[in-house]
N, C-alpha and C positions, 0 to 999 in steps of 0.2 A: 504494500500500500504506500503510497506515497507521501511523502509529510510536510508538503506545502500546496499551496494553493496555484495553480496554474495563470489566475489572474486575479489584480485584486482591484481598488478603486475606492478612494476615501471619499466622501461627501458629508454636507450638512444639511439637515433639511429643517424646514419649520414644525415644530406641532400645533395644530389647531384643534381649539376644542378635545384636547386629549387624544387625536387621531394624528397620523401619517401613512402614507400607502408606497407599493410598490409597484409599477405595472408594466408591461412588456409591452416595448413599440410598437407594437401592431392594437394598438388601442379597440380599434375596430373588433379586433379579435377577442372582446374582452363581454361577457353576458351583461355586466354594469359596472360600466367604465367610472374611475373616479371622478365626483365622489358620491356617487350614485350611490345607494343600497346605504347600508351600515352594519358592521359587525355585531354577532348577536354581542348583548351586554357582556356574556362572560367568559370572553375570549378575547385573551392578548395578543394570540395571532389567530388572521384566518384568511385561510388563502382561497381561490378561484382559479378556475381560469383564465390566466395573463395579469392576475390583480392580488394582491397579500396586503391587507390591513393589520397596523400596528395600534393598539391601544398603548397609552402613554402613563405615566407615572403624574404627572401635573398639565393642566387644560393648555396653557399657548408658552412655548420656550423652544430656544433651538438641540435638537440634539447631531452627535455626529456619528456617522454610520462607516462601517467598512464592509463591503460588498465582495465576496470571494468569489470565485471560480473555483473548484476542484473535479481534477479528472474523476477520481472515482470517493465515493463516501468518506470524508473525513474524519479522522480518528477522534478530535475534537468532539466532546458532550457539549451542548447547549442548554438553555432552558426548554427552548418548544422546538417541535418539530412537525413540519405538513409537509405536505407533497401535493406539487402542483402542474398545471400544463400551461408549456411556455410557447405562441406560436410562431414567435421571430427567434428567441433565444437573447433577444438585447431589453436589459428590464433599467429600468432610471426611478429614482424614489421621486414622490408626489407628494403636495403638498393642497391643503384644503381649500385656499384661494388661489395660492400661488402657482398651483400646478407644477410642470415638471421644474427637476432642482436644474437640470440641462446636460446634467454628466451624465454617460450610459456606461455598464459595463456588457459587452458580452458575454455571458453565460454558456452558451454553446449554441450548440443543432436547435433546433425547434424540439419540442420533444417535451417527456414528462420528467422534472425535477424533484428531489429532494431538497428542504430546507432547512437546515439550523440555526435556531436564533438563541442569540445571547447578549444579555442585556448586564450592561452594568449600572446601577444608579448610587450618586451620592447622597445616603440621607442624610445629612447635613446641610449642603444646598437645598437638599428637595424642603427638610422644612423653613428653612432660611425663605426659601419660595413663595409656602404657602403663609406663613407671615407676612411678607411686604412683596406681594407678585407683582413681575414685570415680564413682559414679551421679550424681553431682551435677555432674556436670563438663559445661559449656556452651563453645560458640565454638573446638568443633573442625570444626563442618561446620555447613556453611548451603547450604540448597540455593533457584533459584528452577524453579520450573514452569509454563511457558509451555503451555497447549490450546490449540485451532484447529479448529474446525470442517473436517473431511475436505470438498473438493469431488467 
């Protein structure tokens, strides 16, 4: 197995309303493109096809994301895990006004994916946060995402 990520891709993105999404270029290709639909209440992640909603630790703050590629299942644990179908293989994180961040990473082939997610949050910041909240507020949550090509 191999023990790095074949490609990777740092970003930041906005949360709104305690959401942020993921969606694969081919938007079209998506049953309810962002930010259509809403994940049920008790789910941190959840994914569709071409589209993975993130529920957030606190309602509007920027968090920053690392987006992997790997050729096959990463040895890395996460907190959650879905499996999704991707129709281009090129996914870009979204945001609830702002729409896409503008970075994409390729992922691979079109095809069905595995995803890992892990989250770090500072709870110190985060209640710092929810004390005196500002939209500007960074470095309560950083998430990374690990893909995998489904065998």
């Amino acid at each position: 197995m191999s023990d790095a990520a074949e490609q990777a891709l740092d970003d930041r993105i906005r949360v709104e309303r305690g959401v942020f999404g993921l969606m694969d270029q081919d938007t079209a290709g998506c049953p309810s493109p962002w930010p259509q639909g809403a994940p049920p209440e008790d789910e941190e992640v959840w994914a569709q096809t071409n589209r993975v909603d993130f529920t957030s630790a606190a309602p509007d703050h920027y968090v920053t994301v690392r987006l992997e590629a790997w050729p096959e299942e990463p040895p890395v644990e996460g907190e959650a895990e879905v499996e999704l179908e991707l129709t281009s293989g090129v996914v870009e994180l979204w945001s609830l006004t702002g729409g896409p961040s503008g970075r994409s990473l390729r992922v691979g082939p079109p095809g069905t994916y595995g995803l890992r997610v892990d989250c770090r949050r500072d709870d110190d910041r985060l209640m710092r946060y929810f004390q005196a909240p500002t939209s500007s507020a960074e470095g309560i949550e950083a998430y990374v995402l690990r893909f995998w090509p489904e065998q």
